[in-house]
VOGU-3710 file (C-alpha; in Angstrom, 3 decimals, decimal comma):
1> xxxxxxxxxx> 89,356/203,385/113,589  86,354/204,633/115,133  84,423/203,106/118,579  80,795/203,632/117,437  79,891/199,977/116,412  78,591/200,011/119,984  79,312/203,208/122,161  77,340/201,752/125,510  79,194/197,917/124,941  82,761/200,465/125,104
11> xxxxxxxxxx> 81,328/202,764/127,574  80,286/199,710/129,983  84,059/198,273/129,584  85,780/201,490/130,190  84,125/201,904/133,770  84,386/198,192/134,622  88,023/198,385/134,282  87,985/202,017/136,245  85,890/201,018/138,982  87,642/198,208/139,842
21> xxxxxxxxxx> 90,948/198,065/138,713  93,477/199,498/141,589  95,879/200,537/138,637  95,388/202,795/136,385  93,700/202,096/132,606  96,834/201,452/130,378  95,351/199,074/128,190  94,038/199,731/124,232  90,291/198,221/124,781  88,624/196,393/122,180
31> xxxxxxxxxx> 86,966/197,889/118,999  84,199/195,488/119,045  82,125/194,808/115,817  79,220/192,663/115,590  78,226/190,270/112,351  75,070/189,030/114,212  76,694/185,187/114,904  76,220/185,668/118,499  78,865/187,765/119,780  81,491/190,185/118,875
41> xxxxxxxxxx> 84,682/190,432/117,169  87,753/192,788/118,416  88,887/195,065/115,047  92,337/195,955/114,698  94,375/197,456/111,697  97,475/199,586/111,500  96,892/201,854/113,652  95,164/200,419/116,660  95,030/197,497/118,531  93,606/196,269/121,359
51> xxxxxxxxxx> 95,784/194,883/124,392  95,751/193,015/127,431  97,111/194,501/131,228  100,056/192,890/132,676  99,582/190,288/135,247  101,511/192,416/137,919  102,143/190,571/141,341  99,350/192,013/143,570  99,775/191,925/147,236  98,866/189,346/150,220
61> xxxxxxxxxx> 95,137/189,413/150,451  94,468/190,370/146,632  93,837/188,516/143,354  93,851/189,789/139,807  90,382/188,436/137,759  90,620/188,536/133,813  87,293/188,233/132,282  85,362/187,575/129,285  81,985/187,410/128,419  79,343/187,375/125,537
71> xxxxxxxxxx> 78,072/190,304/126,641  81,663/192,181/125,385  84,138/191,739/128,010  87,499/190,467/126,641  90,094/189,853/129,112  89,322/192,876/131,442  91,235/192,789/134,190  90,396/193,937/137,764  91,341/193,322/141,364  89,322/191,762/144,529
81> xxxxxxxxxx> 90,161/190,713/147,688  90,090/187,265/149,855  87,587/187,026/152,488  87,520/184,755/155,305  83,677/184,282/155,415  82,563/181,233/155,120  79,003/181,212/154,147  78,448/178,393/151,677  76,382/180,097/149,022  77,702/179,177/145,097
91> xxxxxxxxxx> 79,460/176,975/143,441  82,452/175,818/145,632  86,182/174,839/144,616  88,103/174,205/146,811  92,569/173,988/145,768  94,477/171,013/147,055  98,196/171,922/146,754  99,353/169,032/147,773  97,916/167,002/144,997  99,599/167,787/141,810
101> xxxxxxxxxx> 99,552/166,542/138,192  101,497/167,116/135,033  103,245/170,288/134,575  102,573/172,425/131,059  104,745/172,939/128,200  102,685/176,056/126,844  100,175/176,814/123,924  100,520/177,762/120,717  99,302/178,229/117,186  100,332/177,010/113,363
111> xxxxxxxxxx> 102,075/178,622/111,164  100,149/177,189/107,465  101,007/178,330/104,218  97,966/179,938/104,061  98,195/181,816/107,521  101,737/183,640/106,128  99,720/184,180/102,818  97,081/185,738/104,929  99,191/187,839/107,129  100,889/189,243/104,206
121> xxxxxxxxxx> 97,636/190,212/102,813  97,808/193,351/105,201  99,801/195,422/103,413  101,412/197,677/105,605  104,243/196,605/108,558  102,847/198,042/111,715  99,317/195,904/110,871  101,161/192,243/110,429  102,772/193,449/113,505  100,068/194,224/115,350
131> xxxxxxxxxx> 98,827/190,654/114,552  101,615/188,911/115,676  102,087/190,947/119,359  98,478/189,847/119,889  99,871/186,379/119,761  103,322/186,447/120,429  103,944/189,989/122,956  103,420/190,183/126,378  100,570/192,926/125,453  99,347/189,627/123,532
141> xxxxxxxxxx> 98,267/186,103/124,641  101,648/185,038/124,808  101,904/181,925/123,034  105,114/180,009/122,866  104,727/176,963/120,302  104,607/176,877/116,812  103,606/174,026/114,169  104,607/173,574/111,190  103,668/170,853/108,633  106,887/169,867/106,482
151> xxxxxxxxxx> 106,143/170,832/102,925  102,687/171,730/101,656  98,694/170,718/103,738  95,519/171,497/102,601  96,274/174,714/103,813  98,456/175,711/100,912  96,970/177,086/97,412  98,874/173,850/95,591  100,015/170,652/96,223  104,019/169,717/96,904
161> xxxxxxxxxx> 106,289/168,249/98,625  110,039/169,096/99,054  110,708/166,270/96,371  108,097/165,850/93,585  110,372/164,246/91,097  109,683/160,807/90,461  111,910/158,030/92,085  114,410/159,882/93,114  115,177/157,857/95,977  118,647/159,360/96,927
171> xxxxxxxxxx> 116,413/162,725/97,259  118,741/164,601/95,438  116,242/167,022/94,373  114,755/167,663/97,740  114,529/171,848/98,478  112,908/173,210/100,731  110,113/175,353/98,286  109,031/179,859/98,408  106,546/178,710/100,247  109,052/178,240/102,968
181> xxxxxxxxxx> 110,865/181,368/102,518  107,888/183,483/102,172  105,022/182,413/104,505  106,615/180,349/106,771  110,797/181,225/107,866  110,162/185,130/108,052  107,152/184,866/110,059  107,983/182,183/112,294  111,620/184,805/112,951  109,221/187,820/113,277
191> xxxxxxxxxx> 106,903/186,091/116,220  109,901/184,538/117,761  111,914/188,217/117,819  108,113/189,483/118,572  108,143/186,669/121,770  111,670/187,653/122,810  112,714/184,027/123,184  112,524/181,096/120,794  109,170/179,282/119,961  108,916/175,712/120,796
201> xxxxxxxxxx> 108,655/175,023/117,259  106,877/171,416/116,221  106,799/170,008/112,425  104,398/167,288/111,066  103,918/165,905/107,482  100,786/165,626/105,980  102,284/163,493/102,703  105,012/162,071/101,235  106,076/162,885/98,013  103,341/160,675/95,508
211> xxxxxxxxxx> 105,866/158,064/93,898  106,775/156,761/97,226  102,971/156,062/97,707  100,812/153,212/97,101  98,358/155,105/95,314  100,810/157,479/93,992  98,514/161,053/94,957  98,997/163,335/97,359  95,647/162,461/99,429  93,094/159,417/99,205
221> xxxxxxxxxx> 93,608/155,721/100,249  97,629/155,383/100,222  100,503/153,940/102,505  104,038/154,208/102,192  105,998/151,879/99,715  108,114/149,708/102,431  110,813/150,349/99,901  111,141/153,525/101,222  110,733/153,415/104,618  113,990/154,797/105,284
231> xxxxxxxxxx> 113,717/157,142/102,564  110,789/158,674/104,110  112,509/159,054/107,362  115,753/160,387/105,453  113,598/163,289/104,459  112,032/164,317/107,666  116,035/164,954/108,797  116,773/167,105/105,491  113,895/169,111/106,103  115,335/169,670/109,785
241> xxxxxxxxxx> 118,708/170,504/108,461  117,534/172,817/106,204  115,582/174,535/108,745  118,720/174,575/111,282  120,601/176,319/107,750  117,390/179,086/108,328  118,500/179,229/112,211  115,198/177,750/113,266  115,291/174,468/115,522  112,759/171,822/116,204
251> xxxxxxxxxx> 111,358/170,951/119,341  109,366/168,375/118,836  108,379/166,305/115,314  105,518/164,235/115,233  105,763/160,694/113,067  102,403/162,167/110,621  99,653/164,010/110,704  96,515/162,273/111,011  97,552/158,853/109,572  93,353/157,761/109,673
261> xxxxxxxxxx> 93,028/160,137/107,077  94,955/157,711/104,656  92,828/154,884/105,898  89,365/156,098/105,693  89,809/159,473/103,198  86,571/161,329/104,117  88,177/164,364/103,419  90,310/164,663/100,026  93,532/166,749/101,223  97,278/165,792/101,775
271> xxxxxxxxxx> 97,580/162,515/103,728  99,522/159,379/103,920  97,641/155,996/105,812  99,221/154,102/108,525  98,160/151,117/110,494  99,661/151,073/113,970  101,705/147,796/113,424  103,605/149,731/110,248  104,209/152,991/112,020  105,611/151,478/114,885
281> xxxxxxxxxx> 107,965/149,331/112,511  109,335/152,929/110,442  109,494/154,337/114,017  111,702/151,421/115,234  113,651/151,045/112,096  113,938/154,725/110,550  112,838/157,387/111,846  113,489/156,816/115,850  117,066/155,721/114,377  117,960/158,556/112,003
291> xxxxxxxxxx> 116,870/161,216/114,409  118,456/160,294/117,306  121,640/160,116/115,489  121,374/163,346/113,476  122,225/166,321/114,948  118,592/167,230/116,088  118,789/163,904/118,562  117,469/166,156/121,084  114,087/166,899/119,063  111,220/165,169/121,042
301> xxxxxxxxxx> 109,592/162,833/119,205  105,705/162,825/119,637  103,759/159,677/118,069  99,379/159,737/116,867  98,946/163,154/116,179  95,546/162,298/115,495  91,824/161,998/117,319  92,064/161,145/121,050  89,369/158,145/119,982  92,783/156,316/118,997
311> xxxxxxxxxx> 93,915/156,333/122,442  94,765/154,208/123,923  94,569/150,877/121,742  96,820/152,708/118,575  99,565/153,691/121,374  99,174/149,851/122,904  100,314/148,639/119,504  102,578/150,881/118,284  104,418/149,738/121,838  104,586/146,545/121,616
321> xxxxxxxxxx> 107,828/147,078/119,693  110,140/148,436/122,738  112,489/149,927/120,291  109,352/152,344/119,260  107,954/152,882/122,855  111,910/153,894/123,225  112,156/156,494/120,851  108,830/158,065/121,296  108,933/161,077/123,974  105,001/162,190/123,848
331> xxxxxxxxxx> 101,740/161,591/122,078  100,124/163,951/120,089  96,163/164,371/119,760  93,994/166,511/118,077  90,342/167,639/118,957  87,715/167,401/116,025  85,520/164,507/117,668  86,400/165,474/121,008  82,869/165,639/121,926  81,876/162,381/121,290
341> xxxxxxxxxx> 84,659/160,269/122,842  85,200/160,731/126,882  88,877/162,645/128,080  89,282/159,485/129,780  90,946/158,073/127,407  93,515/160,696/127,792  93,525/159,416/131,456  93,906/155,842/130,457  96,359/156,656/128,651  98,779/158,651/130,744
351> xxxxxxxxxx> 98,288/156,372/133,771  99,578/153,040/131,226  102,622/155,231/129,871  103,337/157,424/132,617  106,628/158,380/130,929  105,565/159,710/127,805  103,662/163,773/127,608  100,294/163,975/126,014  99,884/167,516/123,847  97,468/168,669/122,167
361> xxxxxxxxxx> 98,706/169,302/118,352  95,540/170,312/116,516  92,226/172,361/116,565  89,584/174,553/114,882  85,904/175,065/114,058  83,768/174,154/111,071  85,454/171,182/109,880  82,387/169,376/110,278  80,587/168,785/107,034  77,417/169,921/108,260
371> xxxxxxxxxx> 78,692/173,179/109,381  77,753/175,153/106,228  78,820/178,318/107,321  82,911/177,963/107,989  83,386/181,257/109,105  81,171/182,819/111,837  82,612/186,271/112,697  82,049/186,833/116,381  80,783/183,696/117,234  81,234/183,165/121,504
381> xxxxxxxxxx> 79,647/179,767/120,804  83,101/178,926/119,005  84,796/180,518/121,655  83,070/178,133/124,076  84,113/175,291/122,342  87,773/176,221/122,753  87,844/176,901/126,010  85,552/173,990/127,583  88,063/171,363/125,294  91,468/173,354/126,752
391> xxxxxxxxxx> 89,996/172,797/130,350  89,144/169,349/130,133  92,018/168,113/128,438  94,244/170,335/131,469  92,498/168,066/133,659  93,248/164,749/132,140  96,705/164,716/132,132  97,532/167,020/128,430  100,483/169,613/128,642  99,050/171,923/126,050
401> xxxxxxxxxx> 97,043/173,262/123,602  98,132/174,230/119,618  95,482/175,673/117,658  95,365/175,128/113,644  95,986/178,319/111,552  96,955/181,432/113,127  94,724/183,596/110,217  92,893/183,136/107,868  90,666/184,982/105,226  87,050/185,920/105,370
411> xxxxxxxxxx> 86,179/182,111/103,488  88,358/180,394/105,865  91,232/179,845/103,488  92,694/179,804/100,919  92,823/175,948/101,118  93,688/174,188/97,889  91,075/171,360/98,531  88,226/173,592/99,833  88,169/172,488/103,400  87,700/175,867/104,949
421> xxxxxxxxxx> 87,301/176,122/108,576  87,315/179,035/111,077  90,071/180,917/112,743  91,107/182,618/115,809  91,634/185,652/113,829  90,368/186,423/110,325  92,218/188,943/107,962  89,853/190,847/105,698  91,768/192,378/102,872  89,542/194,607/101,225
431> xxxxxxxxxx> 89,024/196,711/104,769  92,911/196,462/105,324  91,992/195,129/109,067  91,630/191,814/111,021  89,393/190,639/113,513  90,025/188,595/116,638  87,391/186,220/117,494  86,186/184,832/121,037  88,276/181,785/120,465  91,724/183,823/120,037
441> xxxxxxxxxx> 90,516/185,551/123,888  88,913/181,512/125,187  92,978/180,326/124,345  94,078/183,368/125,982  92,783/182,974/129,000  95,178/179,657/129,391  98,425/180,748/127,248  98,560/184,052/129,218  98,664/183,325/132,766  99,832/179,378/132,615
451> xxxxxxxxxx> 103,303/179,782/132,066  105,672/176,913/130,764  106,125/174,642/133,776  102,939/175,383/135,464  102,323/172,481/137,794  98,483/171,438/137,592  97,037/170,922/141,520  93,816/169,730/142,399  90,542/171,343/142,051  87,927/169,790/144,130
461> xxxxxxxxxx> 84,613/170,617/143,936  81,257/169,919/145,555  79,311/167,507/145,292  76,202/166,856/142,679  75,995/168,620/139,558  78,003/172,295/138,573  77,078/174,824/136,283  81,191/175,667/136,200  84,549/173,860/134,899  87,366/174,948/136,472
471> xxxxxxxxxx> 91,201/174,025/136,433  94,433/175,450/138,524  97,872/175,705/138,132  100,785/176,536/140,379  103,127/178,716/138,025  107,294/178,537/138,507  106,756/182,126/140,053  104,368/180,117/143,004  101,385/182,297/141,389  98,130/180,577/141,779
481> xxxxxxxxxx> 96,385/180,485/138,147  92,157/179,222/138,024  90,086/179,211/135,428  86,283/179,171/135,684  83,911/179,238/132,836  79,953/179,555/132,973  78,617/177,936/129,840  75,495/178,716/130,928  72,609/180,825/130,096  72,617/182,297/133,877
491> xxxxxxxxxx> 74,860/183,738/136,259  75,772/181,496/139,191  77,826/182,545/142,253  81,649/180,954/142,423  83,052/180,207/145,798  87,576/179,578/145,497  88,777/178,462/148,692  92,186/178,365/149,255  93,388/176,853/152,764  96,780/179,063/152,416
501> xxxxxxxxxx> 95,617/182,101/151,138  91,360/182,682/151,937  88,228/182,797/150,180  87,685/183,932/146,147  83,581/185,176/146,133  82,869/186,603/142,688  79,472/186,206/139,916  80,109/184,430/136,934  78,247/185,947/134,571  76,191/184,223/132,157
511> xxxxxxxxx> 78,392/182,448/128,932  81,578/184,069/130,832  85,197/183,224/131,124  87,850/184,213/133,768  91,065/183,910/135,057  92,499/184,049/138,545  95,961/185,240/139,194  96,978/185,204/142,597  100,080/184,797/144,713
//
């Protein structure tokens, strides 16, 4: 693979990284390649790759800064050091480590159909490889959950379940399908071995099988024959036996994704409608039941997994039976109208059910019917998106972050009902190579540094308006994690004051992301 796209953009990184890195350059950098969407992608194929720098402790006095930018830089690391002037010039934060919040259970990606399809579309070992360290390695982002929807999505090239003949209501027929064994068991083994450790692995249905449906199709306006309530819930065990039979275990399974889909059924792909007062009667009568007295009682249960606009008044119902609130462990939301519905909710809702984790199960770009264009290669407006969402949900209370599909093709599929969307990384077959977009490096910049049981403490800020968002975290290893991010068309000065440790004075640059690691 060559570095010519842009010689000056490589040239520029190289002596950032030598100028002010005190160890030595032992990273791959990026091969950037623009498609004129407004930014760059990082190119990577069999043979090359790039990678990220350890986060090495650092001594007293010294901080590690990853950054990335829409100018090129992706995850660059360097090293400052604390001052003790106090000159109030910039944007000031100021860490509070005696106020702390919820502590993280990680971030993570899906594992679709149509991302194993994808993957295997590079034909050679060492490139699927290569894909999966940059999630799964610690050269990578390090992500540590997985989910996976139970049977086929609109991410698969057909439509299935594990049982598709009619009324069999004993489920005699149910089997797991090749889908399974070829796009989603091997790959899901490969990250994990990739990782090192097991993946908190999380498994939502998008249907159930059509006969046990009021409108007897896979998607459109249908519920769940009451008839086979328990049915239903019988099969969401099976599938997590015969996933246990594959040696893969279940950390968490959500009661359905998206049940507003099978309500209101803008979009024509795999979905099954719920009103809150019926789900919360299957969760108190099935499924809570038959899963905590299966073998996989230990499985978290994790209720919604749908828009955040739900909260809290869906949760408020679905409580009101106490055998439900009982057997629910989390809630589950997912991003797409984010932007039009205040994270307060998320607030609301965590300060009424204290008990229960909020995580963040779904999220991609170019859902939106209006966004013509599904995939745009490069585009650090996309990469924006991800990481302003991650950082406010951090700060209202959610314990992580899965993206939707960890790959997929140049169209943003394949999807069986043409509802292509963008991807963190995009495999293009014909050039034998894949691509890894600003919002793989915007998700990196969280699922890197914030370890599993990073405690959230507070950030506070000055007064009157900021051109920064910021969050921090107080790792298990007592590192001190902060993300800033500049959406901004200019640079504006960023003041970190820490009472313990000193002052933080760095520029952040104009549309720039970073990280600060510091112990």
């Amino acid at each position: 693979m060559s570095l010519s796209n842009k010689p000056g953009m490589i040239l520029s990184i190289i002596l950032i990284v030598l100028l002010y890195s005190s160890t030595s350059f032992a990273r791959n950098p990026c091969v950037p390649k623009d498609f004129n969407k407004g930014g760059t992608v990082c190119v990577c194929n069999s043979t090359y790759c790039d990678t990220i720098e350890p986060a090495d402790k650092v001594a007293a006095g010294k901080f590690l800064i990853y950054s990335s930018s829409i100018d090129g830089l992706r995850l660059e690391k360097s090293v400052g050091n604390f001052s003790n002037s106090t000159i109030p010039s910039g944007v000031k934060f100021t860490v509070n480590r005696n106020r702390t919040f919820q502590k993280v259970f990680g971030f993570g990606t899906a594992f679709t159909d149509s991302a194993g399809l994808n993957l295997l579309k590079l034909n050679n070992t060492e490139a699927q490889d290569a894909l999966l360290k940059s999630y799964f390695s610690s050269e990578g982002i390090e992500l540590n959950f997985g989910r996976v929807p139970i049977g086929g999505c609109d991410f698969s090239t057909r439509t299935y379940t594990y049982d598709d003949s009619e009324n069999d209501t004993s489920l005699s027929n149910f089997n797991l399908t090749s889908e399974d064994f070829e796009y989603k068991i091997p790959i899901i083994k490969r990250a994990q071995e990739i990782s090192g450790k097991p993946l908190k692995l999380v498994a939502s249905a998008w249907s159930a099988p059509p006969w046990m449906k009021t409108n007897n199709d896979f998607s459109g306006f249908g519920f769940l024959h009451e008839e086979f309530f328990a049915t239903w819930a019988k099969y969401h065990i099976m599938f997590l036996d015969e996933y246990k039979n594959n040696d893969l275990k279940f950390w968490g399974l959500t009661t359905g994704n998206e049940p507003l889909n099978g309500i209101i059924p803008i979009n024509r792909f795999n979905s099954l409608g719920w009103s809150p007062q019926a789900h919360r009667d299957w969760i108190a009568n099935n499924l809570g039941p038959q899963l905590r007295n299966s073998q996989h009682n230990a499985t978290k249960l994790i209720a919604l997994d749908d828009q955040r606009f739900l909260l809290p008044w869906w949760i408020e119902l679905v409580f009101q039976n106490e055998d439900a609130k009982s057997y629910i462990d989390g809630i589950g939301v997912h991003w797409y109208w984010d932007t039009l519905y205040p994270a307060q909710s998320l607030t609301r809702t965590h300060l009424k059910y204290p008990e229960k984790f909020i995580l963040g199960t779904e999220a991609c770009v170019g859902d939106k019917p209006w966004e013509k264009e599904k995939v745009m290669l490069g585009s650090w407006a996309r990469g924006e998106m991800y990481t302003r969402d991650i950082i406010e949900d951090l700060n209202h209370w959610v314990t992580g972050w899965i993206d939707w599909n960890f790959a997929l093709d140049k169209t943003g599929g394949p999807n069986w009902a043409s509802n292509f969307v963008d991807s963190a990384i995009i495999v293009d077959e014909e050039n034998q190579e894949f691509y890894k977009q600003p919002m793989f490096y915007a998700l990196g910049h969280f699922s890197k540094f914030i370890h599993e049981g990073s405690k959230r403490v507070h950030l506070g800020r000055q007064k009157g308006p900021s051109a920064l968002q910021a969050v921090a975290f107080l790792r298990p290893d007592q590192a001190m994690v902060v993300v800033v991010f500049n959406g901004k068309g200019l640079d504006v000065p960023f003041i970190l004051a820490d009472p313990k440790r000193g002052t933080i004075r760095f520029t952040a640059a104009k549309h720039s992301v970073h990280t600060l690691v510091y112990w």
